[in-house]
GUMI-924341 format. One record per atom (N, C-alpha, C): x, y, z; atom name; residue in three letters; residue number from 0. Coordinates in nm, 2 decimals, decimal comma, always signed. Example, Ala and Ser with C-alpha at 12.3 -4.5 7.8 and 13.67 -1.06 7.14 Angstrom:
2
      u      v      w name resn resi
  +1,32  -0,57  +0,78    N  ALA    0
  +1,23  -0,45  +0,78   CA  ALA    0
  +1,32  -0,33  +0,78    C  ALA    0
  +1,28  -0,22  +0,71    N  SER    1
  +1,37  -0,11  +0,71   CA  SER    1
  +1,29  +0,00  +0,79    C  SER    1
END
This chain:
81
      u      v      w name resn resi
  -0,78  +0,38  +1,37    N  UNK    0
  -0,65  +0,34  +1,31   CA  UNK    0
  -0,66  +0,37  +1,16    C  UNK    0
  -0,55  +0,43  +1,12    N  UNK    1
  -0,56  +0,46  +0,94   CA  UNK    1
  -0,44  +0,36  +0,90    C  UNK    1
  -0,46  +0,34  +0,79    N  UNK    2
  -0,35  +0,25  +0,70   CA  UNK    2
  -0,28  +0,33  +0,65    C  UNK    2
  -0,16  +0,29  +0,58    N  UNK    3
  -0,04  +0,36  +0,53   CA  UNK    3
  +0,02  +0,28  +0,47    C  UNK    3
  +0,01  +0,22  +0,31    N  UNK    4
  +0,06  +0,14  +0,24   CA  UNK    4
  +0,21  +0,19  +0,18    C  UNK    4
  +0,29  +0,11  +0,20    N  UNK    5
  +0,42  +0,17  +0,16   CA  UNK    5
  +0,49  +0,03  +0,13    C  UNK    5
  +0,62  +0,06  +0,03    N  UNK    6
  +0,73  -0,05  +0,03   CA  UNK    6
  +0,78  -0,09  +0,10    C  UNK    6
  +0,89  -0,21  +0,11    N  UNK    7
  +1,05  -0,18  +0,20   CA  UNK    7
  +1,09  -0,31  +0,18    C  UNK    7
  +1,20  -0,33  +0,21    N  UNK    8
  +1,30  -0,46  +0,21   CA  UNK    8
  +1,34  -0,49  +0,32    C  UNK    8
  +1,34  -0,64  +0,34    N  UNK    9
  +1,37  -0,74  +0,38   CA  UNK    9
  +1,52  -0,75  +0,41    C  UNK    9
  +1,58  -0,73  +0,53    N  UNK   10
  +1,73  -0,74  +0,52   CA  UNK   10
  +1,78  -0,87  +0,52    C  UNK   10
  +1,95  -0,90  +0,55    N  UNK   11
  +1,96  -1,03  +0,57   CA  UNK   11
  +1,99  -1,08  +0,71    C  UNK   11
  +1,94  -0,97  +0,85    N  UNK   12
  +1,85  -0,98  +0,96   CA  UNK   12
  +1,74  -1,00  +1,00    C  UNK   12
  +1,67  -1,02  +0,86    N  UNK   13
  +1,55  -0,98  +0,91   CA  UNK   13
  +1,45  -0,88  +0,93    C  UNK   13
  +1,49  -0,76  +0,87    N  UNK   14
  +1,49  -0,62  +0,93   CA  UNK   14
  +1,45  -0,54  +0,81    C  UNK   14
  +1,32  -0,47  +0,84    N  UNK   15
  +1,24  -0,39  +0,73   CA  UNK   15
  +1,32  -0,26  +0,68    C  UNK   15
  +1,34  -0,20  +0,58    N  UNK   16
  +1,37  -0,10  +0,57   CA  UNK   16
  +1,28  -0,01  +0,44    C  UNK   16
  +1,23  +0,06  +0,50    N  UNK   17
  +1,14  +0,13  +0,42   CA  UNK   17
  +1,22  +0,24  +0,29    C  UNK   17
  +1,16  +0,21  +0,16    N  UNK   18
  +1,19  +0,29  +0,05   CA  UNK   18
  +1,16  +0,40  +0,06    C  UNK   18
  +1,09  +0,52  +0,17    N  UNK   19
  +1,09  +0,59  +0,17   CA  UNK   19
  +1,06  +0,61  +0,35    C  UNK   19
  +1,09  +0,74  +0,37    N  UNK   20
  +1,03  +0,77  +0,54   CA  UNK   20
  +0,84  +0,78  +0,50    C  UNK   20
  +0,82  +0,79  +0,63    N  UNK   21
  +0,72  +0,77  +0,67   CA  UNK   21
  +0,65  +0,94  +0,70    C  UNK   21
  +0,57  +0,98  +0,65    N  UNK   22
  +0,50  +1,08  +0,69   CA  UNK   22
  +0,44  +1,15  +0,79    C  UNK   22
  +0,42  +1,06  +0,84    N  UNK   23
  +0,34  +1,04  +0,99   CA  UNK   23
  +0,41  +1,10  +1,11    C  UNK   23
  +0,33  +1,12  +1,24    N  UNK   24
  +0,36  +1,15  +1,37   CA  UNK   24
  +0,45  +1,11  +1,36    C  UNK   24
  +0,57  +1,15  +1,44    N  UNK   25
  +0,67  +1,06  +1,53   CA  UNK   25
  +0,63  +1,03  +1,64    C  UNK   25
  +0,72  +0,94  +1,69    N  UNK   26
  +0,78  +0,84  +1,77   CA  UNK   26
  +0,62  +0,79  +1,87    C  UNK   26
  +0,55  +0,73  +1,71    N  UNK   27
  +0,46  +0,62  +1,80   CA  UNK   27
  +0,50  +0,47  +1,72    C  UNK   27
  +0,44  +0,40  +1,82    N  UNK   28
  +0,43  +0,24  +1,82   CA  UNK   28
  +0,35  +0,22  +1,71    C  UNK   28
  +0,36  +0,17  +1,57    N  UNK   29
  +0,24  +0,11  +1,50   CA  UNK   29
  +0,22  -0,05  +1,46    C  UNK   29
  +0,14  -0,05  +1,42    N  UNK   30
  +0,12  -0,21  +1,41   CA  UNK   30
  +0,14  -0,24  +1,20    C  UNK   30
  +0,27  -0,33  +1,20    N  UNK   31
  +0,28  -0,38  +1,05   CA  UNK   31
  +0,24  -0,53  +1,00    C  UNK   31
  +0,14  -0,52  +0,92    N  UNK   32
  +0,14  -0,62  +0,83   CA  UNK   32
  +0,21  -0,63  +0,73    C  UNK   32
  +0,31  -0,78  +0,67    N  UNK   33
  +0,36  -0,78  +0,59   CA  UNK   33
  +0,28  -0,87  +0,49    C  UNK   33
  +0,28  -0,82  +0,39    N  UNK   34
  +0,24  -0,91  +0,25   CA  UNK   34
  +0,38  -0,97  +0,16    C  UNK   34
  +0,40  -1,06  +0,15    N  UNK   35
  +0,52  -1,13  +0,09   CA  UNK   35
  +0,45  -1,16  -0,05    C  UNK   35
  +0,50  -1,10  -0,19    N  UNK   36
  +0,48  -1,22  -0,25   CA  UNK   36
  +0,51  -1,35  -0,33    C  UNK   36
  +0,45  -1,43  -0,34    N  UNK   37
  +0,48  -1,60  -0,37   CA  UNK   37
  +0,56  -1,54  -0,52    C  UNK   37
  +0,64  -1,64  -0,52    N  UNK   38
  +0,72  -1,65  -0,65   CA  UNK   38
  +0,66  -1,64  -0,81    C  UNK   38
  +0,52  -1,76  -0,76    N  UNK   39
  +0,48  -1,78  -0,88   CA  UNK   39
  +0,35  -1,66  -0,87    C  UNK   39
  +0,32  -1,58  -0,80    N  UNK   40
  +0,25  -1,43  -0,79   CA  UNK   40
  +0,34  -1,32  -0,89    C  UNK   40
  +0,47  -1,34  -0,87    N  UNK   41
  +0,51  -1,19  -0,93   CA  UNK   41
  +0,53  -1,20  -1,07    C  UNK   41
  +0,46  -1,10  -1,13    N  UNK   42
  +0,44  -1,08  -1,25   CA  UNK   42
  +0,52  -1,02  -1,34    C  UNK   42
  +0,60  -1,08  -1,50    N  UNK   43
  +0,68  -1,04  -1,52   CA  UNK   43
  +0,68  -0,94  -1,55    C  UNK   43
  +0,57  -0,84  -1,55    N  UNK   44
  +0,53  -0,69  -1,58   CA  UNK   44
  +0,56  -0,60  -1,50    C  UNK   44
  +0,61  -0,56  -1,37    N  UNK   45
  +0,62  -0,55  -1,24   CA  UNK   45
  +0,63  -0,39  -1,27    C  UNK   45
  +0,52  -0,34  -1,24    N  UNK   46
  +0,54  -0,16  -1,21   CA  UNK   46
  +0,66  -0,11  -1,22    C  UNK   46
  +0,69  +0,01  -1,22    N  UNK   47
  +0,80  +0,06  -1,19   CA  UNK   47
  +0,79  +0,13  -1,05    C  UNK   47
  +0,89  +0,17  -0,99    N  UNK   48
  +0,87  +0,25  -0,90   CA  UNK   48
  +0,81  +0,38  -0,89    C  UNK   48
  +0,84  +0,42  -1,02    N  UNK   49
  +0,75  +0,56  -1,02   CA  UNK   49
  +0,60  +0,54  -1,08    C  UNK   49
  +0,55  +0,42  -1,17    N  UNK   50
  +0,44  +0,40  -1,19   CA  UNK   50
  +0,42  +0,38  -1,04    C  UNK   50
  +0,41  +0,30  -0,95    N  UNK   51
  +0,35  +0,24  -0,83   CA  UNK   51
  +0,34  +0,38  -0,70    C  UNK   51
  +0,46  +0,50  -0,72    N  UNK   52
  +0,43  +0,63  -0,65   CA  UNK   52
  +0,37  +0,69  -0,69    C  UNK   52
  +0,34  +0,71  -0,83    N  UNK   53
  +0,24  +0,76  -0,89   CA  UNK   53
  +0,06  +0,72  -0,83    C  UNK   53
  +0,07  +0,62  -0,85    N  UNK   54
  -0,05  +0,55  -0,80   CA  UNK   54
  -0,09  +0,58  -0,66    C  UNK   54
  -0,01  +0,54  -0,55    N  UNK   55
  +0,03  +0,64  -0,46   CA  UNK   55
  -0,06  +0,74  -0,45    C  UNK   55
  +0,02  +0,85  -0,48    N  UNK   56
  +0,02  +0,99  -0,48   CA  UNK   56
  -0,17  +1,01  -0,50    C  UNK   56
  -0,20  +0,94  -0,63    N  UNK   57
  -0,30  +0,95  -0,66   CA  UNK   57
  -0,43  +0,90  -0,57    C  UNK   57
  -0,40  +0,79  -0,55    N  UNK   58
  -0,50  +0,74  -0,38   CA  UNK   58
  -0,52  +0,81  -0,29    C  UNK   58
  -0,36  +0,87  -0,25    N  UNK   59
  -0,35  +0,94  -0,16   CA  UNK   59
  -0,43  +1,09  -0,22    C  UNK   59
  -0,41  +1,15  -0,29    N  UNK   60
  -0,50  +1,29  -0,32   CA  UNK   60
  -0,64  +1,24  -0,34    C  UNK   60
  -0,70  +1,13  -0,34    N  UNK   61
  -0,84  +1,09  -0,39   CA  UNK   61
  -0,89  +1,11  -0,23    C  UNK   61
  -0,80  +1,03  -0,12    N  UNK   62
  -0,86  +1,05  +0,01   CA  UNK   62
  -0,84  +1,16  +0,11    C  UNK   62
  -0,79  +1,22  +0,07    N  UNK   63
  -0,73  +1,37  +0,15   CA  UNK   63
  -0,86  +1,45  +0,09    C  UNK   63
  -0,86  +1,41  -0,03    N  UNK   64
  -0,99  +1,54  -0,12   CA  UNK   64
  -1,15  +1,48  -0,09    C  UNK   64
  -1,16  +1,36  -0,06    N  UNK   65
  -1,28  +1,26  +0,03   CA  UNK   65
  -1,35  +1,20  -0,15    C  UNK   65
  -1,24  +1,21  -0,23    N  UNK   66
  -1,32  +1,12  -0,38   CA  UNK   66
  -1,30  +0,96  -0,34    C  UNK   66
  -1,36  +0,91  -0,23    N  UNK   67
  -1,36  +0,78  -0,23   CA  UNK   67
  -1,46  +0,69  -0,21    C  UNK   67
  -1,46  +0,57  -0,20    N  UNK   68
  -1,66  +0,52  -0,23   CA  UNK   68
  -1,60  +0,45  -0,10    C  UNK   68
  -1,75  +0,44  -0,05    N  UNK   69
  -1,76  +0,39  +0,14   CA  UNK   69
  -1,70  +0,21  +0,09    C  UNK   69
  -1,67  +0,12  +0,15    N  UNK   70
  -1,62  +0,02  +0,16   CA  UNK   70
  -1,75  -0,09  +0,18    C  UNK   70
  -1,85  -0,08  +0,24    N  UNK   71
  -1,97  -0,11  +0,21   CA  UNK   71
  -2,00  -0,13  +0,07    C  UNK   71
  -1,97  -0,03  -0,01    N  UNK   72
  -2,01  -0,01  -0,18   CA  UNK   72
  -1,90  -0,09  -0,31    C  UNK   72
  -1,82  -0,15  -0,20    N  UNK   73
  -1,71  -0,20  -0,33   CA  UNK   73
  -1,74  -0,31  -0,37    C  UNK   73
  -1,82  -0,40  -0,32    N  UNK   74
  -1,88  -0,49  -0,36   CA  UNK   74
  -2,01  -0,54  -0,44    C  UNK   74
  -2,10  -0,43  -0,42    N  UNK   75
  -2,19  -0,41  -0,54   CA  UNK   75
  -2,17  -0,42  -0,62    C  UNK   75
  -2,27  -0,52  -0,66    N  UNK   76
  -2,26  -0,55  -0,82   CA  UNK   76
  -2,18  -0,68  -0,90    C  UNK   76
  -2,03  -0,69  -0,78    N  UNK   77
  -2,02  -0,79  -0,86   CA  UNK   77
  -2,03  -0,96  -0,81    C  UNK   77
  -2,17  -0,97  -0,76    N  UNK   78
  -2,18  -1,11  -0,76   CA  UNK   78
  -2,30  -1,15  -0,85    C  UNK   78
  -2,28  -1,03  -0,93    N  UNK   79
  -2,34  -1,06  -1,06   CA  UNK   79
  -2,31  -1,11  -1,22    C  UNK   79
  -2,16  -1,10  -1,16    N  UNK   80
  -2,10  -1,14  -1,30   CA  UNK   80
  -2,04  -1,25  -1,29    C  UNK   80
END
């Protein structure tokens, strides 16, 4: 299973609508987690949307090109500080 981090809003059904389509295969079933966050979480600094695609973009070209560190490795080091 791969992840696919993306935006969307919350209707007033209840009902996700994504900021952008989805790249991916069609017409499969996937499984979504939602991350909400808390009031006193959001920061009055708040990316922009093109800062946060940008970021994006950039993750996304780090792992298509394989510049990424194994997940095992992301925690080295810092239960030293």
């Amino acid at each position: 299973m791969k992840a696919v981090k993306v935006m969307a809003t919350i209707d007033e059904q209840g009902q996700l609508t994504l900021d952008n389509p989805l790249m991916i295969d069609k017409n499969r079933r996937v499984e979504v987690i939602v991350l909400v966050s808390e009031e006193t979480d959001i920061d009055k600094e708040d990316q922009t949307k093109e800062a946060v695609l940008e970021d994006f973009r950039q993750a996304w070209h780090e792992a298509m090109t394989g510049k990424t560190i194994p997940a095992s490795q992301l925690w080295e080091g810092i239960e030293d500080v």
